[in-house]
C-alpha positions, 0 to 999 in steps of 0.5 A: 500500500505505501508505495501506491499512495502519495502520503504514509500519514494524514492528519486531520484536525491539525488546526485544533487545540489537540491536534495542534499538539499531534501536529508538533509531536509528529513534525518532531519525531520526523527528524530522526524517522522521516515519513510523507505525511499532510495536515487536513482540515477546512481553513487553509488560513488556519492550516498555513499557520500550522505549518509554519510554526512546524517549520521551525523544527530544525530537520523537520519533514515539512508537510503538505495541506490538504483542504477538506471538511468533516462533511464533505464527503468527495473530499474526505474520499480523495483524502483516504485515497491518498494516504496509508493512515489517517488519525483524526482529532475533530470531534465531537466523534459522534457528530463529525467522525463518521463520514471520514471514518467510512471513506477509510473503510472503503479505500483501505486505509488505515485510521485513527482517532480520540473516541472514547464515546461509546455510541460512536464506537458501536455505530462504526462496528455497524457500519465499517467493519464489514468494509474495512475487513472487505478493503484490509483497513484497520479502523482503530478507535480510542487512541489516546488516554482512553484507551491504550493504556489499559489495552496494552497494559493489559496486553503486555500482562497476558504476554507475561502470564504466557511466558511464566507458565507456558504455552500449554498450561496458559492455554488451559487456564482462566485468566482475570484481569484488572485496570485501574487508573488515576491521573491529573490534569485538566480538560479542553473545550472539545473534551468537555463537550463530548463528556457531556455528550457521552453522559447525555446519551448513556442511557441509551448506550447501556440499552444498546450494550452489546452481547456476545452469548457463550463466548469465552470473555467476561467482565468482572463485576465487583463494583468495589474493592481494596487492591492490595497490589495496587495499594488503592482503593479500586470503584467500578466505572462504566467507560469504554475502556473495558469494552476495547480490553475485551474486544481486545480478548475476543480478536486476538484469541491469546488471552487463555481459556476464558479471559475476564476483565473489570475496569476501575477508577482508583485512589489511595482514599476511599473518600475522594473516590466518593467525591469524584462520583458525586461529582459525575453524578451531578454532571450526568444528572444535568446532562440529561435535559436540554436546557442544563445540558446547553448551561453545561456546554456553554461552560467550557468552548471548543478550541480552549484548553490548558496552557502549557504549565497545567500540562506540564503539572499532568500525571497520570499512572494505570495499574493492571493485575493478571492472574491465572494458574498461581501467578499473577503479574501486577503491572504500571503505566505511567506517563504526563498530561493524559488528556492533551499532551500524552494523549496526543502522543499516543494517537501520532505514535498509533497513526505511525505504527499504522502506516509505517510498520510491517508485521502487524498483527493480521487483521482488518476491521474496526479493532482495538490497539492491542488488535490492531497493531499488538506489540509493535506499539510498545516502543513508540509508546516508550518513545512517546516518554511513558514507561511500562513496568511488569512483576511477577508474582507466584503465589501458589504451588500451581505454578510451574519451577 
């Protein structure tokens, strides 16, 4: 594919607050791993103005323009066509991803983006899986801090519990995980408005979750706990991360017998977990009605979000256990901003992996990070500046010497 296309990375969405950031990451890692790549968008004023400021990057690959809007669908067309990848930060998703998502399925390349809303997410399975599968794309969703901290660290602790116990007793044995993430930082315009847009509409996506009857993957229930390896206390929350993981679980087919995963949000104290649900419960309330949800919309624009001391003073740290045969293998991910500057990093080095290397895991579709592109990920993400750590733990004699 790369040598029939005029581009191996198309960035759309480079003139927004996120994308900006993708686009500076990627202008700078251009210097010591050149690729052809373009920056997207509607505003050929506003595209110009990025470029130039990538152009002082000293050694960096300087990138083309590409005119097209988010529903002109000739042009998003022409824009799939030309390039192997698309990574895409123009939301909300909901409302603005499908159209470029659908020209990707259908001319075979490969895409990228941010979402963590769960409808959205569900509607491309609908409507782009069978045409990515049918073109060879790869259309992988929740490219960011949601969700390729817990896909890949929940990926690598399975890759450990294998080696620890062997091809043929790993195969035999029923595999439970558990993630939990804490972090610090503070939301843009365009996040906030698909938060609320994701809590308007949960009602619907719970009765829309889907169902997957006599299949070997699971989610762990328990809704609260003490997580002695993680020292945090852990509550269960309904985001989109488990879904990934377990999507994860049922592509890959290499997380043992059965494979069980709960998602949770973790702190030290128990009371500021409390806190943080009264919180979103209020929000959630709110975001039910129109006339508070446009009060809430109108709090936080599209196109702001935090200067560059409010990310520097991001963090954020995802913890995972695996368990299975009398081992376990307790696990971190640490990183900085996990809303903006990590997140961007992780959606380029996505976009990266997609059109540039070779031995991916062989599958087409819409996927998941760790379904899609597998262990290739791991040292662009080291790259990106997070670290992964993994230990492992036996507890039992069922373990093999």
């Amino acid at each position: 594919m790369a040598g029939e296309r005029q581009f191996d990375l198309v960035l759309f969405g480079a003139t927004g607050f996120t994308g900006g950031l993708v686009a500076d990451y990627l202008a700078q890692v251009s210097v010591e791993e050149p690729f052809r790549w373009a920056i997207a968008g509607r505003n050929p004023e506003k595209l110009e103005s990025v470029r130039a400021r990538l152009a002082a990057i000293p050694g960096a690959v300087r990138p083309a323009l590409i005119m097209a809007g988010a529903d002109d669908a000739d042009a998003l067309s022409r824009l799939a066509a030309s390039t192997v990848a698309v990574i895409t930060t123009v939301g909300p998703y909901e409302q603005l991803g499908g159209p470029l998502a659908y020209a990707c399925a259908a001319a075979g390349t490969h895409y990228a983006d941010l979402a963590g809303e769960p409808r959205f997410v569900h509607r491309l399975h609908g409507s782009c899986d069978a045409l990515a599968k049918q073109n060879g794309a790869r259309l992988v969703p929740s490219c960011g801090f949601e969700s390729i901290p817990p896909d890949i660290m929940v990926m690598e602790a399975v890759r450990e519990l294998r080696r620890a116990l062997g091809d043929r007793v790993f195969n035999a044995v029923d595999v439970v995980a558990k993630g939990g993430a804490e972090a610090h930082g503070r939301v843009s315009g365009g996040t906030w408005q698909s938060a609320i847009g994701v809590m308007a509409g949960m009602r619907e996506w719970w009765g829309q979750h889907p169902a997957h009857p006599g299949e070997n993957v699971h989610a762990v229930k328990t809704p609260f706990f003490h997580e002695d390896h993680w020292q945090r206390w852990a509550l269960l929350v309904p985001t989109i991360d488990p879904e990934v993981v377990m999507h994860s679980a049922r592509v890959r087919r290499d997380y043992g017998h059965t494979f069980s995963y709960g998602h949770y949000l973790v702190a030290r104290n128990p009371l500021s977990l409390a806190g943080l649900v009264a919180g979103a419960g209020g929000l959630f309330l709110l975001a039910q009605f129109d006339r508070s949800r446009r009060w809430l919309l109108g709090r936080l624009l599209p196109g702001e979000g935090p200067g560059q001391v409010q990310r520097d003073n991001g963090w954020f740290t995802f913890h995972v256990t695996a368990s299975a045969g009398g081992v376990t293998v307790v696990g971190t991910m640490r990183g900085g901003d996990p809303f903006y500057g990590d997140t961007a990093r992780m959606l380029a080095e996505a976009g990266l992996c997609l059109a540039l290397d070779r031995a991916l895991p062989a599958a087409a579709g819409v996927l998941t990070p760790a379904s899609a592109m597998g262990e290739r990920l791991v040292p662009r993400l080291q790259r990106a500046g997070l670290t992964l750590e993994l230990r492992l733990l036996r507890h039992s004699a069922l373990a093999p010497s």
